[in-house]
N, C-alpha and C positions, 0 to 999 in steps of 0.2 A: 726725134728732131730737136736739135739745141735750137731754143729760140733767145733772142739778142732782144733784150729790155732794154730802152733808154732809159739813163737815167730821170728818176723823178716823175715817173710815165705814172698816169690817171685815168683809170678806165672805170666806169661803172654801167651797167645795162638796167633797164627796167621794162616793163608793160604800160604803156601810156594809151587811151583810147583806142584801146584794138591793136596796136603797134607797137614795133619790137623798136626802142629805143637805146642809141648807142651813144654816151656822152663822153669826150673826153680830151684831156690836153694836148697839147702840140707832141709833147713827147708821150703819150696813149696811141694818138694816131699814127705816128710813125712805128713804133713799135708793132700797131694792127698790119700798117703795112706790109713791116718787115714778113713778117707771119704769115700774111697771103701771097708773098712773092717766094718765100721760100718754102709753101706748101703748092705751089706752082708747077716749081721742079720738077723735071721726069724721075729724079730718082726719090721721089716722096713717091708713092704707088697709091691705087686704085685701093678707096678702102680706109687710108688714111684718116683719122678721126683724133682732132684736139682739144678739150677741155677745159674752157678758163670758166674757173668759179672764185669766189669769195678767199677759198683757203690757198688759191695760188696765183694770181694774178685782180682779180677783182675786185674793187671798192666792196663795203659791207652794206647787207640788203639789195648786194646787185644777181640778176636774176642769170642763171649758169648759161653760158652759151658754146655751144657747139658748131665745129667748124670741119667740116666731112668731104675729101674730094672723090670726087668720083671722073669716072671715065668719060669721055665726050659723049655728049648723049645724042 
């Protein structure tokens, strides 16, 4: 899946108080967006699993997060 990074985009995640926290710029979130709308698609399939960590899209010390679609359940 090509994914469409805005420019200048700022994403970092961490563990806060029991919680999965997602912090990030105007052009982070749009890019999150882009990401969930075109993992959306019917021709993304069942199964589907995305990886943003540190060495490809993530701020440093931010904690890996996985993005997995799955079937209607």
């Amino acid at each position: 899946m090509k994914i469409d990074w805005v420019d200048h985009f700022t994403i970092k995640t961490k563990f806060a108080r029991n919680e999965f926290v997602i912090q990030a710029n105007k052009e982070g979130l749009l890019s999150l967006a882009g990401i969930l709308k075109r993992m959306a698609e019917d021709d993304i399939g069942h199964g589907y699993v995305l990886h943003l960590d540190e060495s490809n899209s993530l701020e440093n010390e931010s904690v890996p997060l996985i993005l997995c679609k799955l079937n209607d359940i």
